[in-house]
C-alpha positions as CSV (number, residue, x, y, z in Angstrom):
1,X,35.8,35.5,86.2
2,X,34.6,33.0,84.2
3,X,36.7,29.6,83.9
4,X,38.0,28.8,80.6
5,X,38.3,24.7,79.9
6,X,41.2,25.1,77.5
7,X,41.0,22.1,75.2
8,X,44.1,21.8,72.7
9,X,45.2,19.6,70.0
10,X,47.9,16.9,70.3
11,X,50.9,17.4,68.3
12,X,51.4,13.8,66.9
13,X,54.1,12.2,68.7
14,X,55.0,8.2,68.9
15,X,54.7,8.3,72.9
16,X,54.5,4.9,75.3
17,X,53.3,5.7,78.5
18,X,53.7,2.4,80.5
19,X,51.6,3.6,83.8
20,X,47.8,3.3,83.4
21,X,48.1,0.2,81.2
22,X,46.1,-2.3,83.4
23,X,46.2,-6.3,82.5
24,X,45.1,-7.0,86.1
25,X,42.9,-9.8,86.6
26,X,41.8,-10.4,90.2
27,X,44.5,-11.7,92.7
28,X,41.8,-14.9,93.4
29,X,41.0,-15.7,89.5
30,X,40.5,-19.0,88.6
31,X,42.0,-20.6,85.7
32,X,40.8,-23.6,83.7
33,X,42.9,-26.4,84.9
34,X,42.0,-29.2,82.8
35,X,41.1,-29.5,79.6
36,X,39.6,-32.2,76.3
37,X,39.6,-31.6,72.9
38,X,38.5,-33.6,69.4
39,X,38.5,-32.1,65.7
40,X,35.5,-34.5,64.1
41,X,35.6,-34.1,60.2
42,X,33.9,-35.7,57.3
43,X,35.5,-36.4,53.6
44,X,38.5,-34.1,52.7
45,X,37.5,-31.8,55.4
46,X,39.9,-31.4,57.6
47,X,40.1,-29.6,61.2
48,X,42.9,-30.0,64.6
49,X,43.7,-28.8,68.0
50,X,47.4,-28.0,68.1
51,X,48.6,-27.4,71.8
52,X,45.9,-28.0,74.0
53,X,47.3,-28.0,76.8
54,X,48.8,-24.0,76.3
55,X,45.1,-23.3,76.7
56,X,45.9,-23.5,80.5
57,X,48.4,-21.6,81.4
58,X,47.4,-18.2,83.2
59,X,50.7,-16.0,82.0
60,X,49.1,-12.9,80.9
61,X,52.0,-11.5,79.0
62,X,55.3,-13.2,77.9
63,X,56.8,-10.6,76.1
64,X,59.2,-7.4,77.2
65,X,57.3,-5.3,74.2
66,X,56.4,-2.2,76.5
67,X,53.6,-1.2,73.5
68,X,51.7,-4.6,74.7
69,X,51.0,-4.9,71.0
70,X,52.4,-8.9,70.7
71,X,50.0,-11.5,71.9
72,X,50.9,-13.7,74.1
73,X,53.8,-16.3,73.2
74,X,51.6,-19.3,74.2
75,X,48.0,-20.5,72.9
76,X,46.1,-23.8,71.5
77,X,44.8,-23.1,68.1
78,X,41.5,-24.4,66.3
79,X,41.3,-25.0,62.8
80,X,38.2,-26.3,60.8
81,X,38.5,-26.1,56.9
82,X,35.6,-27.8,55.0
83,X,36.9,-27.3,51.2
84,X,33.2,-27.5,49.0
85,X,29.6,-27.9,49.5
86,X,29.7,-31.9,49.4
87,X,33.2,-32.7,50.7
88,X,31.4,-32.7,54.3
89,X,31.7,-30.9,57.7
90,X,34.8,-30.2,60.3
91,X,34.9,-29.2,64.0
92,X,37.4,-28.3,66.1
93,X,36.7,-27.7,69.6
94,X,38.2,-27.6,72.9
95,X,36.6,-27.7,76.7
96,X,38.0,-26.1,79.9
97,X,37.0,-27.1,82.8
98,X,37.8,-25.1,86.2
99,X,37.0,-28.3,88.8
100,X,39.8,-31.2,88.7
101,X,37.3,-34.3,89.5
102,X,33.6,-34.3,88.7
103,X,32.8,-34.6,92.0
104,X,34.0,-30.6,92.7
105,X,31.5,-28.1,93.4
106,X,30.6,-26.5,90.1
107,X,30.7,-22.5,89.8
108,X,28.0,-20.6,90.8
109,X,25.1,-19.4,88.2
110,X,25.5,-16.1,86.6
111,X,29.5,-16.2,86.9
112,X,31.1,-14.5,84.0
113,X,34.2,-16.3,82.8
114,X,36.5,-14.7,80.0
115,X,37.9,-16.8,77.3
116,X,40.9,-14.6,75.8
117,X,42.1,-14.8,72.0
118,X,42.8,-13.3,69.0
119,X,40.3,-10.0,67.5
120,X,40.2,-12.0,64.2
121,X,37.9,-14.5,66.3
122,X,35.6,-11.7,66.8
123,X,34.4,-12.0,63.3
124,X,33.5,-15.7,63.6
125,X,31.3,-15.6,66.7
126,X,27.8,-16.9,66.0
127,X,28.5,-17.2,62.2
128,X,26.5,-19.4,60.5
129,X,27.4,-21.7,57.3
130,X,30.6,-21.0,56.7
131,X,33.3,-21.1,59.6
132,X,31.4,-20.4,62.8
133,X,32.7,-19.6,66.6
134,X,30.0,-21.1,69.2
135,X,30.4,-21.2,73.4
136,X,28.7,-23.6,75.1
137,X,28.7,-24.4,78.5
138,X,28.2,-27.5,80.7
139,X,27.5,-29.1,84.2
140,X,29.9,-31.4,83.7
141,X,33.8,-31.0,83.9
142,X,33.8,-33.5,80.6
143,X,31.3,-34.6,77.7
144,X,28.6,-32.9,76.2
145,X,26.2,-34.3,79.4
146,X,23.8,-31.5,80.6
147,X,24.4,-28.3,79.0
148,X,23.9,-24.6,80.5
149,X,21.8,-22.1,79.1
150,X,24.4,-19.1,78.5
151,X,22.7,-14.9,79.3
152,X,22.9,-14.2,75.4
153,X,25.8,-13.8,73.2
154,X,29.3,-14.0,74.7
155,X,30.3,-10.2,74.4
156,X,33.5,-8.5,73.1
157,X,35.9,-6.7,74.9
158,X,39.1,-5.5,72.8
159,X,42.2,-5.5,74.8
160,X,45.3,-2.6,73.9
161,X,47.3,-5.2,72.7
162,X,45.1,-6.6,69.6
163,X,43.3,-9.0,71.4
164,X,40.1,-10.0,73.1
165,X,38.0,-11.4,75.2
166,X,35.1,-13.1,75.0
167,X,32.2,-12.7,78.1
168,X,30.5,-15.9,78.5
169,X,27.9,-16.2,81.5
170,X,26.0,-19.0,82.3
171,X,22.5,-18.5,83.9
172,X,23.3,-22.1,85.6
173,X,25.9,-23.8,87.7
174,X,28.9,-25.0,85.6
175,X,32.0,-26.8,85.6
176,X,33.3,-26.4,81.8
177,X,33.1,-24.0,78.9
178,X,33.7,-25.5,75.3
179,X,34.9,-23.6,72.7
180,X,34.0,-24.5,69.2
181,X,35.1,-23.8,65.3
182,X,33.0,-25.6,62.9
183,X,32.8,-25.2,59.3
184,X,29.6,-26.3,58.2
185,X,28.1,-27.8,55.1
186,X,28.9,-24.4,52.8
187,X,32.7,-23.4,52.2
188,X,34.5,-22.6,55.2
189,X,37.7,-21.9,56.6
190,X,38.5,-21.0,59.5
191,X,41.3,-20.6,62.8
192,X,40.5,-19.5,66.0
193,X,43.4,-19.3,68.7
194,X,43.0,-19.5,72.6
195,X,45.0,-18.3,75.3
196,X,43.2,-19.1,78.5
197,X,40.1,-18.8,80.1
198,X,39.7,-17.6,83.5
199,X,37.1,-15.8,86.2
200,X,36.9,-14.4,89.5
201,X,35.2,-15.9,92.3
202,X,34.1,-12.1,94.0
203,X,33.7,-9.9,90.9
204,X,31.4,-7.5,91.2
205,X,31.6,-6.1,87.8
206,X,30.8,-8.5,85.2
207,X,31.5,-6.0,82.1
208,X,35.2,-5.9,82.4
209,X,38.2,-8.6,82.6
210,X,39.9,-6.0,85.0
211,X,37.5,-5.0,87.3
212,X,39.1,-4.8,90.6
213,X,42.7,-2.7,90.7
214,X,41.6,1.3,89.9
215,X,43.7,3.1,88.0
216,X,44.5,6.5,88.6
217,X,46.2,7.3,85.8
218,X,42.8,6.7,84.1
219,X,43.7,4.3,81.1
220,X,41.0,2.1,80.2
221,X,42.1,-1.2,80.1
222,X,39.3,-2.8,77.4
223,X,36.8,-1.4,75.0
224,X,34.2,-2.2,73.3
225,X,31.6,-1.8,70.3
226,X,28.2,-2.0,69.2
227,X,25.7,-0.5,66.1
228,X,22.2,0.0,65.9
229,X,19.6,1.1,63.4
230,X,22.0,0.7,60.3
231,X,19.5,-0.1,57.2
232,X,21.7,0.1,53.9
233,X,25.6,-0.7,53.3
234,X,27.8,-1.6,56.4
235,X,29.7,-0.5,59.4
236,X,32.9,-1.0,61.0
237,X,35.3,0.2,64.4
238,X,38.7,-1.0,62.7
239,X,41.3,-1.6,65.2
240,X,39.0,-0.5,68.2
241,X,42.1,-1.6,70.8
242,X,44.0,1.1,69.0
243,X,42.3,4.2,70.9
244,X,43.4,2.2,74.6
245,X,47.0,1.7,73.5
246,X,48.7,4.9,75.0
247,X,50.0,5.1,70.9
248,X,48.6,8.2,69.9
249,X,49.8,7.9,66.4
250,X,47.3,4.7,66.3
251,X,43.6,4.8,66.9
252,X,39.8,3.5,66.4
253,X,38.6,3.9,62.9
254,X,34.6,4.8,62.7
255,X,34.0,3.3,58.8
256,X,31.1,3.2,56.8
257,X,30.0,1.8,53.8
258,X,26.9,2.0,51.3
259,X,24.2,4.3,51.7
260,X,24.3,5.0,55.6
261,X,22.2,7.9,56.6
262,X,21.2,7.0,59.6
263,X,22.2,4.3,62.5
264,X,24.4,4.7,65.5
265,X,28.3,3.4,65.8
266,X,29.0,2.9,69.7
267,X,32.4,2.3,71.3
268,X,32.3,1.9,75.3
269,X,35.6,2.7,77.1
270,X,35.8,0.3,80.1
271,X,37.7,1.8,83.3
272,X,38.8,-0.8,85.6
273,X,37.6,1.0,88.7
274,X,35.7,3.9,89.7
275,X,36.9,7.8,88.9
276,X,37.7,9.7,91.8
277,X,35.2,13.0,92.3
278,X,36.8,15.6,89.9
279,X,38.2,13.4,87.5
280,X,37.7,14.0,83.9
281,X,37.8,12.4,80.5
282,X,40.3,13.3,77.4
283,X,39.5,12.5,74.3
284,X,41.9,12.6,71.5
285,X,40.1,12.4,67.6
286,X,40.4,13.7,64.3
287,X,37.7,13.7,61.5
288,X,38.3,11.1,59.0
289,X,38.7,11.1,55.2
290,X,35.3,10.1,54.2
291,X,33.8,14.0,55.5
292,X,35.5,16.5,53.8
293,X,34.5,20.4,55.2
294,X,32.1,18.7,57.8
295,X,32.0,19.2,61.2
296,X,32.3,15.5,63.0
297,X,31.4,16.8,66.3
298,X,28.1,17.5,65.7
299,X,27.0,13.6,65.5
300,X,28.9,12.6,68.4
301,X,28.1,12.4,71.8
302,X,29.3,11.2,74.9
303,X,28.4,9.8,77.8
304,X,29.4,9.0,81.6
305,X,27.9,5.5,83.1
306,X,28.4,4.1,86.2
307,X,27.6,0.2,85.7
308,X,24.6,0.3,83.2
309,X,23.0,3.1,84.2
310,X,24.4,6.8,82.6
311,X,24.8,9.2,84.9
312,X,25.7,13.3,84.3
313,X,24.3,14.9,81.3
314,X,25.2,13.7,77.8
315,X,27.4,16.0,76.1
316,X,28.0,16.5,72.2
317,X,31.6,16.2,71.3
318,X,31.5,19.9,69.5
319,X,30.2,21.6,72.5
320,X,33.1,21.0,74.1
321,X,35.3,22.9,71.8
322,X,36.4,26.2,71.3
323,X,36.2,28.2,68.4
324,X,39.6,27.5,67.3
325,X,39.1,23.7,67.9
326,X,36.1,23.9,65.6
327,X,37.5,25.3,62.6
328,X,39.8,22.8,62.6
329,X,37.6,20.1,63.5
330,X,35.5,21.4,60.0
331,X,38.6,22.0,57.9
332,X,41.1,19.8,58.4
333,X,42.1,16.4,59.8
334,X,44.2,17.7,62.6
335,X,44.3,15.3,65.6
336,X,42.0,17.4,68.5
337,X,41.9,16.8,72.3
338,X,38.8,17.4,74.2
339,X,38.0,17.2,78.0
340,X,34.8,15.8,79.3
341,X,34.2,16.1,83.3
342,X,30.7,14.7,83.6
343,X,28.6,16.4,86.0
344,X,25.2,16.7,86.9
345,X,22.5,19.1,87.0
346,X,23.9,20.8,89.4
347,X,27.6,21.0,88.5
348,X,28.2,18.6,91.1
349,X,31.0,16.1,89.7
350,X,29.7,12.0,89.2
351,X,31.5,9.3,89.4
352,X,31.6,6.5,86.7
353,X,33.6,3.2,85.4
354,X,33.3,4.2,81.6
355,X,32.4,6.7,79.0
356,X,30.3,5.8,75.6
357,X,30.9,7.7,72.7
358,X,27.8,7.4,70.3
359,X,28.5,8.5,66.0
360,X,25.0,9.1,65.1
361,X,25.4,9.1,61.2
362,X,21.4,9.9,61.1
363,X,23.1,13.7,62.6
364,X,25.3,14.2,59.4
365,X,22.2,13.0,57.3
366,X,25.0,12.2,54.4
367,X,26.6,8.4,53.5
368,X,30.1,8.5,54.6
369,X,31.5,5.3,52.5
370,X,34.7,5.9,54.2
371,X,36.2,6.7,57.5
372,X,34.1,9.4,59.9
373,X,36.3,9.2,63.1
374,X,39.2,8.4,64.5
375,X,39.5,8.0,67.7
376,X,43.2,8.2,69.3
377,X,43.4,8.2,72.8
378,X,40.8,8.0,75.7
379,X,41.7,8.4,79.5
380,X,40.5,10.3,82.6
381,X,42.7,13.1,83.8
382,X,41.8,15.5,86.8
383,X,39.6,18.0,85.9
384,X,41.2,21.8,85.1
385,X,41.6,23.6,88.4
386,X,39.8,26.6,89.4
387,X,41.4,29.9,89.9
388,X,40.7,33.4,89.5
389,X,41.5,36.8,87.4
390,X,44.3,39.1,89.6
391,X,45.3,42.7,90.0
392,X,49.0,43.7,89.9
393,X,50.7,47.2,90.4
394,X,53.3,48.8,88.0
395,X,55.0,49.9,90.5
396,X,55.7,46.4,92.5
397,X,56.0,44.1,89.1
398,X,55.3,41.1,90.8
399,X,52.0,38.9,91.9
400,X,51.4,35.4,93.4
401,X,49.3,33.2,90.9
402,X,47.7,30.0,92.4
403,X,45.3,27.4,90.8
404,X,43.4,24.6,93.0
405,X,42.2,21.1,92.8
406,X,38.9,19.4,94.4
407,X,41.4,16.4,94.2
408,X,43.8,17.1,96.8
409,X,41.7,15.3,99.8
410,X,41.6,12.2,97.9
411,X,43.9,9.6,99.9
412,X,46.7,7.9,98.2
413,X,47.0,10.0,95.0
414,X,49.8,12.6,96.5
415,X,50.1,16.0,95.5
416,X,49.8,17.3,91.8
417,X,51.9,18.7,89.9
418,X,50.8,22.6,88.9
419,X,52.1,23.8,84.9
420,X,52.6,27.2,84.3
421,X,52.4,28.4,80.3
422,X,52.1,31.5,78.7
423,X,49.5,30.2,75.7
424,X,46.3,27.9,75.6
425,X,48.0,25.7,73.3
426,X,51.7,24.3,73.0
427,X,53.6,27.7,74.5
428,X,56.1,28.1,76.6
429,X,56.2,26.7,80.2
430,X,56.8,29.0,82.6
431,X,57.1,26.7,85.4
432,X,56.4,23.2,87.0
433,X,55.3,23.5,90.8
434,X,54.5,20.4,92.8
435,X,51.6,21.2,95.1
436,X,49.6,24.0,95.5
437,X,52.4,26.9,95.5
438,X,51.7,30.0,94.1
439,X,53.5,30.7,90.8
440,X,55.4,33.9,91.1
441,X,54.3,35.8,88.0
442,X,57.2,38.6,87.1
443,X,57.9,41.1,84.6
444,X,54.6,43.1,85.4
445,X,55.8,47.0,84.7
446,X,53.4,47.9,82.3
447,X,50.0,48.5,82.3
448,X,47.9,46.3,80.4
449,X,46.5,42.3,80.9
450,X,48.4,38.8,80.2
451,X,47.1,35.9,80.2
452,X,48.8,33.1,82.0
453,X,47.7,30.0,81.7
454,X,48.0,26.1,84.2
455,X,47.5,22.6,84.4
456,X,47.3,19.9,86.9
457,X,49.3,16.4,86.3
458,X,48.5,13.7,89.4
459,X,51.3,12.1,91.1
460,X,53.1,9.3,89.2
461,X,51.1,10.0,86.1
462,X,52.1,11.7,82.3
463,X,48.8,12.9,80.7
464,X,47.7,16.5,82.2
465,X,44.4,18.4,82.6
466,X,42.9,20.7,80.7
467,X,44.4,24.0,81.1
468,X,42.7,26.7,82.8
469,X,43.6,30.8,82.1
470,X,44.2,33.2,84.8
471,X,44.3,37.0,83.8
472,X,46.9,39.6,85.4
473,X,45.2,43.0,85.2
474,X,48.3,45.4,85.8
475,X,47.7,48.9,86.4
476,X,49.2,52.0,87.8
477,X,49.5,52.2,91.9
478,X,46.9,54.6,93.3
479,X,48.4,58.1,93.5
480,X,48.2,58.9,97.7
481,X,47.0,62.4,98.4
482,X,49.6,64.6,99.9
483,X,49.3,64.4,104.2
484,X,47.8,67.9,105.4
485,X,49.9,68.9,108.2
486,X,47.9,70.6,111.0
487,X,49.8,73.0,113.4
């Protein structure tokens, strides 16, 4: 029998689901332990460092909110406000240095440290003129003395509770990393808060904050965005951090403005550790306002990579739809989920540390000037389980049902929890199984076919598989020839 992947939409529901949200750095990070400071201003320009010293602390959450959504109680903030064109410059910076005495062995070339703060900063990075964020890094623990050539702009990674972090690696060694708001000689305004900085000694992935505790439960624990090709208008992910929030009321919001035909909006979904073989990703999304009877799914893509380099074949988000799924994805805004499991060539299963999707607006060929996507909720989930179509008899009414997982000789992750429904989407539930026992199917006196249909939760985890159908055949037993009796 063929398999169906049954891919449903998600009634919206305000929903926290606490395991799977990972703020892990590494056991061995290193935090900044010192730090110096100085807001230089000219005329009525003004600028200040207010807390300095917060910058230091390494407390990666003080607050009981289980949505994650507040930011951290403690930070140092930077201000820099220069009020007219000749009123005169203002700066505000401060420098963290991870060695106590300048004597200590510097860290080692090519180390990525992340600077977290607030997603407004995200906005000011690199700006020029008007109220600017600039990293710079140094050999020396203090003083602008021999500065460190950084491996291009510091990148963004947005965090599920409204923050970031900034990437910044230097190609040198370094002690120091100095953090700076200016506003230069045109207006500008601007303030910047800080909450720590931080690295780890033995990363071995330098894309993600959270590299080094996997999560089975398959939350992402940062995203983050990128555009390319974009000629007319302008482009925006609002609220990027919503879609890793586990609030699927919330999400990403894929906006454009002017006279976009063509270009590329990217969001990258950062796992903090590798998938297990078998594991797949959901993806919940609706169409937004901005394309009325269009179907979304057509422009957008997506993609398993393992580091920087994809691997499996690239999928369009459409394709993984059924019929049902698509009308609504075409005629309505209804929130849809969708299961990825990449794979390659040969069906085989891959394994990968994130998933891109890619809103090609060149696809639609139309200007949106509004919202084209939102995405709600990305995770990996096992993939559906196999099974396969039965027979029954009238006559007994009853037949064992049983559904499997490639999943089950992974260490550590227990034994799965099997869901029995009677419909592809929402239905009834027939029954909740933990391992692989077989679901006693009943009631089976007619002849005729029912569809039944399961899927598979892992141990300790909320978000389920897709669902997989299994089809009971029940006919009439075999009528036995009468027994010749032979004297």
């Amino acid at each position: 029998m063929p398999m169906n992947r049954l891919l449903y939409p998600l009634i919206f529901t305000f929903i926290l689901l606490l395991r799977g949200v990972g703020y892990c750095q590494p056991a061995d990070a290193v935090y900044a332990n010192s730090q110096t400071n100085d807001n230089p201003n000219a005329g009525i320009s003004s600028s200040s460092v207010t807390n300095p010293q917060n910058a230091l602390t390494n407390t990666i959450s003080n607050t009981t909110d289980a949505s994650f959504k507040k930011p951290n109680s403690k930070f140092t903030t930077l201000k820099a406000t220069a009020l007219s064109t000749v009123t005169g410059s203002a700066s505000a910076w401060i420098q963290l240095a991870f060695v106590s005495s300048p004597t200590d062995v510097a860290v080692p070339a090519n180390t990525t440290v992340y600077v977290k703060s607030t997603t407004t900063a995200a906005g000011l990075l690199g700006l020029v003129g008007g109220a600017g964020l600039t990293f710079t890094a140094y050999a020396s623990n203090t003083g602008n003395a021999s500065p460190v050539a950084l491996a291009g702009t510091p990148k963004i990674y947005y965090t599920a509770d409204g923050n970031i972090y900034f990437a910044v690696k230097p190609t040198s060694n370094f002690k120091s990393i100095r953090i700076t708001l200016a506003a230069g000689a045109v207006l500008g305004d601007g303030s910047v808060d800080i909450f720590y900085a931080f690295y780890g000694p033995n990363q071995s992935n330098d894309t993600n904050p959270f590299p080094f505790s996997i999560a089975d439960c398959g939350l992402p624990n940062v995203t983050s965005t990128a555009f390319s090709g974009i000629t007319v208008g302008s482009v925006a992910i609002v609220n990027p951090g919503n879609s890793i929030d586990t609030d699927v009321s919330t999400g990403s919001a894929y906006n454009s403005v002017g006279a976009n035909i063509a270009g590329h909006m990217i969001q990258t979904f950062h796992f903090n550790g590798n998938s297990n073989s078998g594991d797949a990703v959901r993806v919940v999304f609706s169409k937004g306002s901005a394309l009325a009877n269009i179907d979304v799914g057509k422009a957008v893509t997506i993609q398993a990579y393992s580091g920087g380099n994809s691997v499996g074949k690239l999928r369009l988000l459409s394709s993984l739809l059924d019929a049902d799924l698509l009308g609504l994805l075409t005629t309505g805004n209804t929130a849809i989920t969708s299961y990825f499991a990449p794979k390659d060539d040969s069906n085989a299963p891959v394994i990968f540390d994130r998933v891109i999707l890619d809103f090609d607006l060149g696809l639609l060929g139309i200007s949106l000037n509004g919202n084209g996507l939102n995405v709600f909720d990305v995770r990996r989930v096992p993939d559906a389980p196999t099974t396969s179509d039965v027979t029954a008899c009238t006559n007994v009414g009853t037949i064992n049902l049983a559904a499997t997982t490639i999943q089950n000789s992974i260490a550590g992750i227990g034994n799965f929890t099997y869901t029995w429904y009677n419909a592809v989407r929402q239905g009834t539930l027939l029954g909740t199984l933990v391992g692989q026992i077989p679901f006693v199917a009943t009631g089976l006196t007619t002849v005729g076919t029912k569809q039944y249909y399961v899927d598979i939760t892992k141990s300790g985890c909320t978000v389920p598989s897709g669902r997989t159908r299994v089809t009971v055949n029940t006919v009439n037993p075999p009528i036995v020839p009468p027994i010749a009796l032979v004297p």
